[in-house]
N, C-alpha and C positions, 0 to 999 in steps of 0.2 A: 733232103727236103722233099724230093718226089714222092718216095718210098712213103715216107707220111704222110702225105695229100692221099697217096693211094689206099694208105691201110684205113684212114680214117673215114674216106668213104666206101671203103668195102665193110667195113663194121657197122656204117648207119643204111648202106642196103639190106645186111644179114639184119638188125634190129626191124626196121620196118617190113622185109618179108614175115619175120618170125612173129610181129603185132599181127599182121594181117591174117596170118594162119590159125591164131589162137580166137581176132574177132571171128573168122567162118566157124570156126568148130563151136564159140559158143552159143551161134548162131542156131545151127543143124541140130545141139543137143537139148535148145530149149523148145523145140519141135517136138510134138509126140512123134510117135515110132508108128510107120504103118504097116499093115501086115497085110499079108496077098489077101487076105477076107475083108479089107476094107474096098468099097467103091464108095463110090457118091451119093448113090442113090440111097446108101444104109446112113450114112450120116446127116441126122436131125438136129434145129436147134431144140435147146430147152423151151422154146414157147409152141415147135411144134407138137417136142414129147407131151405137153400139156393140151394139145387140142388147139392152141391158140394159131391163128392164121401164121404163116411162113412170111419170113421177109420177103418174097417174090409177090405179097399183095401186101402194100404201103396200108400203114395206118393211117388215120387222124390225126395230129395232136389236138389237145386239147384249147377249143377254143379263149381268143387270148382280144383284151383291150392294149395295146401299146402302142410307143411314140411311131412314127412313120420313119425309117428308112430303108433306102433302098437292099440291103441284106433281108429285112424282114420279108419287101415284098417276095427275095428269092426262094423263102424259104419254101421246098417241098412238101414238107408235113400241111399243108393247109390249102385244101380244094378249092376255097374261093377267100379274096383277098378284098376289103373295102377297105378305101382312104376314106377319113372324114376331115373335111377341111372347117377345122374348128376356130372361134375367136373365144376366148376367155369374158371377151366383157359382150357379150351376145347374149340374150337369157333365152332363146330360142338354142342353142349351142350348147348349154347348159343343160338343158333340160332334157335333151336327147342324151346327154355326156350322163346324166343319172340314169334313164331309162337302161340305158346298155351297161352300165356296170352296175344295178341294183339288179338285174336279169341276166339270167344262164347264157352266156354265148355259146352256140352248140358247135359241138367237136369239128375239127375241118375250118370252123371261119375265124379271119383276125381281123379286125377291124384296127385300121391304124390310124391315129389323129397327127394331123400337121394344124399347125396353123395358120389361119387363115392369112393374116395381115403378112409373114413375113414367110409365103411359100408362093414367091412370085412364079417362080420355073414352073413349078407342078401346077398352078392354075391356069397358067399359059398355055400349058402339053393336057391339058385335060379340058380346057373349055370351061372352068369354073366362074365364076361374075360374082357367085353370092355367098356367104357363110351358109353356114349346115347340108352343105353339099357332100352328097356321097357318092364316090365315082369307082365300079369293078374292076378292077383289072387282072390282069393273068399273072404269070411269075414273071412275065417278061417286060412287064411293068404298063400293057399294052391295055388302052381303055375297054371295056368289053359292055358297061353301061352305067350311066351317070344321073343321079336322080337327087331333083331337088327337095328337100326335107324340111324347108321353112314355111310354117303352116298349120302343119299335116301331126298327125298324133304320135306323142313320143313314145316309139316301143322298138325296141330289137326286133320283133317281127313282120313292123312296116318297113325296119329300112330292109331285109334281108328280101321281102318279098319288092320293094322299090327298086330295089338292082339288080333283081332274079333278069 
């Protein structure tokens, strides 16, 4: 009975060294092959062989209207970040909510809406008191300037210059 215990786990150690050996190698061969003439410095991507800026200087993405959460605020791709704390039955909220999506948001900015009535946290953490409030913040979700839009003329380029 030993004799069996033993063989049967000496055949599921020879099975899984023999898995492992074949995952590295498929591993290593779906590598290209380098050659002593390869450095670093020779290897380009395709948007540099094009002229186009290297990933070591970040792009923009292009500017975006979306719902607010906190992933969004993380995202990298966008240099400056605006919540808008919206209500739905607001016509001053509205009106700002056409001005910015009937107009180009430029590249780098996202304007993200929450709602007003049921984003207790975030008008808490931000000082907000009124609807059509637009507040900057960083990626780190950190306020950098908050400016009130009830009023004031509906256009993507007051609120962008409102938060500057």
């Amino acid at each position: 009975m030993k004799k069996t215990v033993k063989l049967v786990i000496l055949v599921l150690v020879t099975v899984a060294v023999a898995f492992g050996a074949v995952i590295l190698l498929k591993k290593d061969s779906s590598a290209p092959a380098m050659t002593d003439q390869d450095t670093s410095s020779d290897i380009k991507t395709s948007a540099e062989k094009a002229g186009e800026p290297s990933a070591q200087m970040p792009t923009l993405s292009q500017g975006r209207y979306i719902n607010y959460s906190y992933e969004n605020v993380a995202d990298q791709g966008y240099s400056q970040t605006i919540i808008f704390f919206y209500a739905p039955w607001c016509p001053e909220c509205r009106a700002f909510k056409k001005a910015i999506i009937e107009n180009s948001i430029p590249d780098g900015v996202q304007i993200l809406e929450t709602d007003f009535d049921s984003s207790t946290d975030l008008k808490k953490k931000y000082g907000v008191t009124q609807q059509t409030t637009f507040v900057r913040v960083n990626s780190a979700g950190e306020l950098q300037k908050k400016w009130p839009g009830y009023g004031k003329e509906k256009s993507i380029d007051l609120v962008l210059e409102g938060v500057k």
